[in-house]
C-alpha positions in Angstrom: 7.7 -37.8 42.7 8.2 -34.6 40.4 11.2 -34.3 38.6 14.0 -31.9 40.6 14.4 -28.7 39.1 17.3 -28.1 36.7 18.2 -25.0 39.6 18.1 -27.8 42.6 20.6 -30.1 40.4 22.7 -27.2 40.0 22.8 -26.4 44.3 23.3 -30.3 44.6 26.5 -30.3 42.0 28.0 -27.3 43.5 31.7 -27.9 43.9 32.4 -28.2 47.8 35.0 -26.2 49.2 37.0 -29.5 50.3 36.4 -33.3 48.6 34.4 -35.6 50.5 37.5 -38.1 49.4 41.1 -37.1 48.6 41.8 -39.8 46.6 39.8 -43.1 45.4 39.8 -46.9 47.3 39.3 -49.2 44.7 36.7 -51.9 45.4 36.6 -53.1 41.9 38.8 -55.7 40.9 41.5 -55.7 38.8 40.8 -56.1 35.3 44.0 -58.3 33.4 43.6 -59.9 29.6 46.8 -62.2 29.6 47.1 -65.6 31.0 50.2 -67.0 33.0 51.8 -68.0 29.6 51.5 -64.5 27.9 53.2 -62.7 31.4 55.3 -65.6 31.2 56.6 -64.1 27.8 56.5 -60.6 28.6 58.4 -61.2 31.4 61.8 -63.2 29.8 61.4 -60.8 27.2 62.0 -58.4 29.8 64.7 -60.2 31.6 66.8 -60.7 27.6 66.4 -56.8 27.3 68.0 -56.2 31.1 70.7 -58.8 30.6 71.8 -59.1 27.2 70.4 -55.8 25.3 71.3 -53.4 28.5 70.2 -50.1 29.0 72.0 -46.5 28.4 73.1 -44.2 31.0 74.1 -40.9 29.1 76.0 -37.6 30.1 76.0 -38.0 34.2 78.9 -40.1 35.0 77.6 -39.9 38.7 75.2 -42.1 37.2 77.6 -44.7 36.1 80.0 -44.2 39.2 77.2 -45.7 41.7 75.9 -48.1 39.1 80.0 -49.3 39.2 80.0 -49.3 42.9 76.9 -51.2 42.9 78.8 -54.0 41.6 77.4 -53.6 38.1 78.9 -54.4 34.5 79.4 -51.4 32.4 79.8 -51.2 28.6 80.7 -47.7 28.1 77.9 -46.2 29.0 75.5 -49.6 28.9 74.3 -51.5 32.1 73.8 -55.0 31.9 72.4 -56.6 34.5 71.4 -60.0 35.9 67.4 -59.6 35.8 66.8 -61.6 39.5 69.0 -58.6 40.9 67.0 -55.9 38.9 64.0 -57.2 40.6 65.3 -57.8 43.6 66.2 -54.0 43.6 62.7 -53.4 42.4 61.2 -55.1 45.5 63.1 -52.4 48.0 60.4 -49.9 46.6 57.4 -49.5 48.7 54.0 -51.3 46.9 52.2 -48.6 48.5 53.0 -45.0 50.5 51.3 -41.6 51.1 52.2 -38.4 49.7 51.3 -35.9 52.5 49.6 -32.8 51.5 50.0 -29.4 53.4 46.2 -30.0 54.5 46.6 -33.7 56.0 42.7 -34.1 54.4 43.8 -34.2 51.3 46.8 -36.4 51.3 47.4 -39.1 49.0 47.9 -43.0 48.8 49.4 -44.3 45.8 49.6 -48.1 44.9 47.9 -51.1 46.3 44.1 -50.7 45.2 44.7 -47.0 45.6 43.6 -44.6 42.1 44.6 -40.8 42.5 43.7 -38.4 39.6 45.6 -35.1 38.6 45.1 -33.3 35.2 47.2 -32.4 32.4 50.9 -32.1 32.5 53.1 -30.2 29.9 51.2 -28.6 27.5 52.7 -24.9 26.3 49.0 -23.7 25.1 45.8 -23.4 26.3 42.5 -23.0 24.9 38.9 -21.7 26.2 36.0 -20.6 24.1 36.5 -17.2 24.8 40.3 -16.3 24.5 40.8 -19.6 21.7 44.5 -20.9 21.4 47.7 -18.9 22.6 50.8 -19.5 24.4 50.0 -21.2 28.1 50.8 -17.6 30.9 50.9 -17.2 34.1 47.6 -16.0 34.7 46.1 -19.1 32.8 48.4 -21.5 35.4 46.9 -19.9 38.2 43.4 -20.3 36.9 44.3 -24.0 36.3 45.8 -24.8 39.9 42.2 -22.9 41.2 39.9 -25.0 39.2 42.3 -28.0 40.5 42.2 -27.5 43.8 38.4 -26.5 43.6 37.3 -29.6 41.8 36.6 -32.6 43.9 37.0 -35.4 41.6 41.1 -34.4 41.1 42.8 -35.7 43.7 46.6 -33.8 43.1 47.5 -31.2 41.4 50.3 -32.4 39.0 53.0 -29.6 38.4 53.0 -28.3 34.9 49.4 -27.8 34.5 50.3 -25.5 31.2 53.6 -23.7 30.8 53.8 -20.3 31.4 55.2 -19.1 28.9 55.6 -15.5 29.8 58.3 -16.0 32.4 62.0 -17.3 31.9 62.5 -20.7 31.3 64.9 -20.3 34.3 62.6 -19.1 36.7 59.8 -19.8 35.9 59.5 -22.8 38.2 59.7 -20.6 41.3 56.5 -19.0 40.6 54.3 -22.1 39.8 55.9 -24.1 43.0 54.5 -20.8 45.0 51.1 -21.3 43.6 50.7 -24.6 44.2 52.0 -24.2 47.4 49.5 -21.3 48.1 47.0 -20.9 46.2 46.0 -25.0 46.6 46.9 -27.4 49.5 46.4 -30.7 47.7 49.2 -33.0 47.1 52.0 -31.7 44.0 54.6 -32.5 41.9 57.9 -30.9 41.8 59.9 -29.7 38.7 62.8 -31.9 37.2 64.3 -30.3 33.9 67.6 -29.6 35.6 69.2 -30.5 38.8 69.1 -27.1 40.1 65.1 -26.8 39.7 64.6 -30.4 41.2 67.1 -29.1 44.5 64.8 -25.7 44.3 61.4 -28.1 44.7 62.8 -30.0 47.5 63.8 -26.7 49.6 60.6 -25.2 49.2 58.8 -28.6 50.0 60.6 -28.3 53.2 60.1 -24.7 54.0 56.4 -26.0 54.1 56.8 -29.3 55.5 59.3 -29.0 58.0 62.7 -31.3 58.0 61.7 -33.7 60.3 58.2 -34.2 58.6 60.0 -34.4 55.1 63.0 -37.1 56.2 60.0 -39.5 57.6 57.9 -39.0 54.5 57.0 -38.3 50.8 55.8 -34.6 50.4 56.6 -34.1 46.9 57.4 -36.3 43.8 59.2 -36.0 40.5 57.9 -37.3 37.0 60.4 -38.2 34.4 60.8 -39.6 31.1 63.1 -42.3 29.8 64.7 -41.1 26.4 63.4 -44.5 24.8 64.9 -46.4 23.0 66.8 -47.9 26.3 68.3 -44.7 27.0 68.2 -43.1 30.4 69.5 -39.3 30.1 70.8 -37.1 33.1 67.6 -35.3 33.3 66.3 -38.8 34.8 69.1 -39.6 37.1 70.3 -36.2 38.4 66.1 -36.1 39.1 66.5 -39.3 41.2 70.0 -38.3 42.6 67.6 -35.8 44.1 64.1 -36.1 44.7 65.0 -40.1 45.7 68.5 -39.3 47.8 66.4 -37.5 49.5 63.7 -39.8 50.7 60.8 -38.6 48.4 58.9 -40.0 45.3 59.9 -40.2 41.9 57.7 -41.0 38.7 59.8 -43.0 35.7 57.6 -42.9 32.5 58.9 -44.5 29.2 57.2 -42.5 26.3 57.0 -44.9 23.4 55.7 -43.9 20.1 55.0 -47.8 18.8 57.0 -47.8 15.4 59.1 -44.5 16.3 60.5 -45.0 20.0 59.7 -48.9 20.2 58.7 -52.0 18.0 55.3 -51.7 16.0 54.3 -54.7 17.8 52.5 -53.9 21.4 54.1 -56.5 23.0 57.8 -55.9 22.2 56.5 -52.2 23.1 55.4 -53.3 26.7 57.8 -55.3 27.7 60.7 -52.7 26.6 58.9 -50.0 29.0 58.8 -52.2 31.5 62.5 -52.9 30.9 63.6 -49.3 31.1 61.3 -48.5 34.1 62.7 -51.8 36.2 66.4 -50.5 35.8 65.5 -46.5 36.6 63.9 -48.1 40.0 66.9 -50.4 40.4 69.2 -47.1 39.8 66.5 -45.4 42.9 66.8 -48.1 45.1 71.0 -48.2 45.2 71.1 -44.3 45.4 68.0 -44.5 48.5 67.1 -48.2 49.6 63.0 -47.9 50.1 62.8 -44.7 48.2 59.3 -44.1 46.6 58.8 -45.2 42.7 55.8 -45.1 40.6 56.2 -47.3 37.1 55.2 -45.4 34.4 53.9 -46.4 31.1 52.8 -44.0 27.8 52.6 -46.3 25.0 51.1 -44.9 21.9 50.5 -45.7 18.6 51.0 -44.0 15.7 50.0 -42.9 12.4 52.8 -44.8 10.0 51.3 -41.9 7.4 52.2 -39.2 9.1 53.6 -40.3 12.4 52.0 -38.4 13.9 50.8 -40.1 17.5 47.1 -41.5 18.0 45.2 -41.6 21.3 42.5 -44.0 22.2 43.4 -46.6 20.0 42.9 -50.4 20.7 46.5 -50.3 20.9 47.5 -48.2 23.7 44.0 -49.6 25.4 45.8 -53.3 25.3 49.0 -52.0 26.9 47.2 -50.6 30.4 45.6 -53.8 30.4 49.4 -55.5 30.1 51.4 -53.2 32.0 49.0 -53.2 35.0 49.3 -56.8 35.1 53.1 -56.5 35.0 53.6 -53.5 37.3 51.2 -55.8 40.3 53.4 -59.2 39.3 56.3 -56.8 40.3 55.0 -54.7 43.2 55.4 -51.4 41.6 52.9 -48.6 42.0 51.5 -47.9 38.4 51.3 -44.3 36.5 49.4 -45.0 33.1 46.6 -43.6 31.0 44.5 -40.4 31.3 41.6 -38.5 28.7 44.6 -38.8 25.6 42.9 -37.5 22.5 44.2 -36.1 19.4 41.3 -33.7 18.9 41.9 -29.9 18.9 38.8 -28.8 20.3 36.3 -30.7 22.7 34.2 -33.0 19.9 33.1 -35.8 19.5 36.7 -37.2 18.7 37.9 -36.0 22.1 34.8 -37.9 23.7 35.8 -41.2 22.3 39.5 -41.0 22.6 39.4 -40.0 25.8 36.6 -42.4 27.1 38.9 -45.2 25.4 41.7 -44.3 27.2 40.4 -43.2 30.6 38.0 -46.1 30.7 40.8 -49.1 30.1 43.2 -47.0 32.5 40.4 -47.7 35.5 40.1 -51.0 34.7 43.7 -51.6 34.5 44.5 -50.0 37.8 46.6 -47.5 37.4 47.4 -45.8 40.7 48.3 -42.6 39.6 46.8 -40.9 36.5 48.2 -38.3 35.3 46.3 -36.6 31.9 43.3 -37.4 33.8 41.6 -34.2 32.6 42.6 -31.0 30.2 44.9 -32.8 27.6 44.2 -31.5 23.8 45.9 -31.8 20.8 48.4 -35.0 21.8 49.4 -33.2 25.1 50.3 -29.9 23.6 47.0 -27.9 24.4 45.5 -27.5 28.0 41.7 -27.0 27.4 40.0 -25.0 30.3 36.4 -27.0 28.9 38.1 -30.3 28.6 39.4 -29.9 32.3 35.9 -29.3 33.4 34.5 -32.1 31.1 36.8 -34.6 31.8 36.7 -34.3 35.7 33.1 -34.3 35.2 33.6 -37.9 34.1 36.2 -38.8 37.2 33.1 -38.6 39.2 31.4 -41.2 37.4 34.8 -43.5 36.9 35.2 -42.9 41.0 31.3 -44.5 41.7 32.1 -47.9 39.6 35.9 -47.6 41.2 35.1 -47.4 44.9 31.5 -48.5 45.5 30.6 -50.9 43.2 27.6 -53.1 43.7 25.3 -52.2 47.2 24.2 -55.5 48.4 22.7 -54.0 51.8 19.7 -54.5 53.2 18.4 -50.8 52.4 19.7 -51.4 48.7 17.5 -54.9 48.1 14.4 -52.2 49.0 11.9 -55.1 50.3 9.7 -52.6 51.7 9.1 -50.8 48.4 7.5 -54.1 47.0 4.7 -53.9 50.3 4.1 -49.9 48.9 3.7 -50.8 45.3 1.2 -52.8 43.6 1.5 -54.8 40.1 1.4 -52.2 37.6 2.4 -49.7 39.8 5.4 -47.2 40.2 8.0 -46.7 42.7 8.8 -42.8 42.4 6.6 -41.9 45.3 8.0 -45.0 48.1 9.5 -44.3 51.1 12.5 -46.1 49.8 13.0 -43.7 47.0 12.0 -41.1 49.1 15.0 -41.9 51.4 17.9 -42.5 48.9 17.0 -40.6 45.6 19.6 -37.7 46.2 22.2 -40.2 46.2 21.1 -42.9 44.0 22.5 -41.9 40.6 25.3 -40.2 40.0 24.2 -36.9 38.0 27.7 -34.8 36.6 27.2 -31.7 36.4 27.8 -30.9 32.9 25.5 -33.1 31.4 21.9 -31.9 30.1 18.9 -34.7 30.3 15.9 -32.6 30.8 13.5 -32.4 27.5 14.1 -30.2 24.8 12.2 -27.5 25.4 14.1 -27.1 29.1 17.1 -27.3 27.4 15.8 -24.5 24.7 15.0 -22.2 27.6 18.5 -22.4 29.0 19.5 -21.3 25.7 20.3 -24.1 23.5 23.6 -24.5 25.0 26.0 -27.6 23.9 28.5 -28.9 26.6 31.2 -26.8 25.4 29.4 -23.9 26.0 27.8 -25.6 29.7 31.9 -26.1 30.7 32.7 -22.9 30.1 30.1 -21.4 31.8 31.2 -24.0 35.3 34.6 -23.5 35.1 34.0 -19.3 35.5 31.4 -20.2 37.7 34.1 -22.2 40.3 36.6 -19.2 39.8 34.4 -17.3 41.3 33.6 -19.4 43.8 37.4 -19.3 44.6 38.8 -18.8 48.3 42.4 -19.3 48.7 42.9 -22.2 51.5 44.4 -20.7 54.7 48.3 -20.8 55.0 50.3 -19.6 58.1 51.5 -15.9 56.9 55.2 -16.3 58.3 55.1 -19.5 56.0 54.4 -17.9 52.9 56.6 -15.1 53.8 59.5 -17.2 54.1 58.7 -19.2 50.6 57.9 -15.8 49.2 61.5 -14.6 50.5 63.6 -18.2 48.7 62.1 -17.2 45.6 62.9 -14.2 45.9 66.3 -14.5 46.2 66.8 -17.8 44.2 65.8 -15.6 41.1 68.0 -12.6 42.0 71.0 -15.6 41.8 69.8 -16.8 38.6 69.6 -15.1 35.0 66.9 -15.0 32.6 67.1 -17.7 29.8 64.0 -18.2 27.4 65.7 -22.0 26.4 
């Protein structure tokens, strides 16, 4: 069989308007390192730091009024807690639910053997070979929600894709709720900095949803961050008191910097996020009984040099492996992991980091991934190449995931071997004949033709191959339909939300 032309690969890896799948169904089992005597110990270690250390609820005393009425023990502003009723709060939250999307194809499940991807969140620059590194704007948002909803192997779009640093601080949410809302109808997050924004999220979600649709399910999450050490702040509970009041999801991530924000050692690391994430979902589940929680964990190391953080490091790799463990043992939908590097630019650094960290998050199960593709620079950079390169590499991570080992009939080929002699070759069999487009998964971005193919295309590293897609899927572009009186009536809140609220750059 001749070898397929490098412009027939290109026709077969064209991205589809729509994924085949909208989010992954893990075949694969779990992968989990510790024993019943090492969850054992993370566990009580867990339980000592619920019930005799206590955890921090600072500046909403909201917070601490329905903690109180929950029949708590305050210390000031400290919960302490018996650890059976933590987890018995825990086990309100659902193991498993759907985020709806405005196209129903594309919704979401998260938990259970469920994996959804979704790329970079925060980051207030960007980066592309042409226009290097600047200040993340509006224009570079949009482009980033496009080649998000275009790209099959990311499954939601996240929120905060890159800040856009060209609008208000204040308002600025408006306009990227709008485009995800428009200009993408896969599943979203919604913004959480202040109360106000968080309210803003849930109105529009409704404007698109409906009321009934959104009081019978998830349409839109949050995704928070625990102030570690064992301190929740009111960004986190005002977030909850309401995304999770009002029936839909919220993400609780503690961010530990091992040696900074938590012990040095991994362990004491694990079990304190899974301390701090076990009371937030408590805290969810009196303010909403059943509401949707995702258990979040972002351990990393750290350079004890500089202290500066460090991504893909054996580390962090150990901790998936222990907090997926954990988060099943407690039936809590997990949020871990993602394509972490340090790197600055797409090298060979960023290759091996983010392999590290991406690969040990797939084993470990988490069920929503955020970072999956575009982080730079420890989170601070969104790299328009890396978001093409590392969703290249979802594809791959979503064959193993979801389809494993093909034990059929068809796959054990028996006919081939009455084709083929001794000494012969298969290329030419019916069998491969019948299945070689979709034998081998073949990303995009990768060149394996001989040199001199590769010399003719013009020499042209990955870097250069990504940039060239991602313009390429731009291009491509077509804005999914949306019922005009819809988008005139979100065009019309925002509108008038921002003629209510000043401008502030902070």
């Amino acid at each position: 069989m001749a070898r397929r032309s490098r412009a027939a690969r290109d026709r077969q890896t064209q991205i589809p308007g729509a994924p085949a799948s909208p989010w992954i169904k893990r075949t694969l089992p779990f992968f989990g390192m510790l024993d019943e005597e090492a969850l054992q110990k993370l566990e009580a270690q867990v339980d000592w730091l619920l019930q005799d250390i206590g955890i921090a609820f600072r500046d909403d005393p909201e917070a601490l009024r329905i903690w109180k009425q929950a029949g708590a023990t305050l210390d000031g502003d400290i919960i302490r807690a018996d650890a059976q009723w933590i987890r018995a709060l825990c086990a309100e939250a659902p193991s498993e639910f759907t985020q709806l999307a405005r196209n129903p194809a594309r919704s979401v499940t998260i938990g259970g053997n469920n994996q959804v991807f979704a790329p970079i969140y925060g980051a207030p620059f960007v980066r592309d070979l042409e226009g290097g590194r600047r200040y993340g704007d509006m224009d570079s948002f949009e482009k980033l929600v496009k080649l998000t909803y275009m790209h099959p192997n990311l499954h939601h779009g996240g929120f905060v894709i890159c800040e856009p640093c060209d609008e208000p601080v204040s308002k600025r949410h408006f306009d990227m709720l709008f485009a995800h809302m428009t200009l993408s109808d896969k599943p979203h997050l919604g913004a959480i900095t202040e109360m106000s924004r968080a309210q803003d999220s849930i109105d529009m979600a409704e404007i698109v949803f409906g009321r009934d649709v959104m009081d019978n399910n998830c349409v839109i999450m949050g995704n928070v961050n625990t102030n570690s050490p064992l301190l929740v702040d009111k960004v986190v509970t005002e977030a909850i008191r309401t995304y999770s009041a009002r029936g839909q999801g919220i993400i609780v991530v503690p961010f530990i910097l091992s040696g900074a924000m938590g012990p040095v050692s991994t362990a004491a690391s694990v079990a304190q996020a899974m301390a701090e994430a076990m009371m937030v979902c408590a805290f969810t589940q009196i303010v909403r009984p059943g509401a949707p929680f995702v258990l979040g964990n972002f351990l990393s190391s750290m350079s004890l040099k500089s202290g500066a953080p460090t991504f893909g490091m054996p580390e962090p790799v150990i901790s998936n492996y222990a907090i997926g463990q954990l988060a099943r043992r407690a039936g809590l939908p997990l949020r871990c992991g993602g394509s972490l590097t340090a790197s600055k630019i797409e090298d060979a650094q960023a290759a091996y980091e983010s392999a590290d960290s991406m690969h040990s998050t797939m084993l470990a199960g988490a069920n929503y991934v955020l970072h999956s593709a575009g982080w730079l620079e420890g989170g601070l950079c969104t790299g328009f190449e890396k978001l093409i390169m590392d969703a290249d590499r979802l594809g791959s991570y979503q064959k193993v995931l979801s389809q494993g080992l093909d034990t059929s009939d068809e796959a054990f080929a028996r006919d081939a071997y009455g084709e083929v002699a001794p000494g012969g070759h298969f290329l030419g069999s019916g069998h491969t004949m019948r299945n070689y487009q979709t034998a081998f998964y073949e990303p995009a971005l990768s060149d394996s033709e001989n040199v001199e193919s590769w010399e003719d295309g013009g020499s042209k590293d990955m870097r250069h191959r990504a940039y060239d897609r991602w313009n390429e899927i731009l291009s491509q572009y077509e804005a999914p339909p949306m019922d005009p009186a819809l988008k005139e009536e979100l065009s019309a809140y925002v509108a008038k939300r921002k003629e209510e609220i000043p401008d502030a750059w902070y």
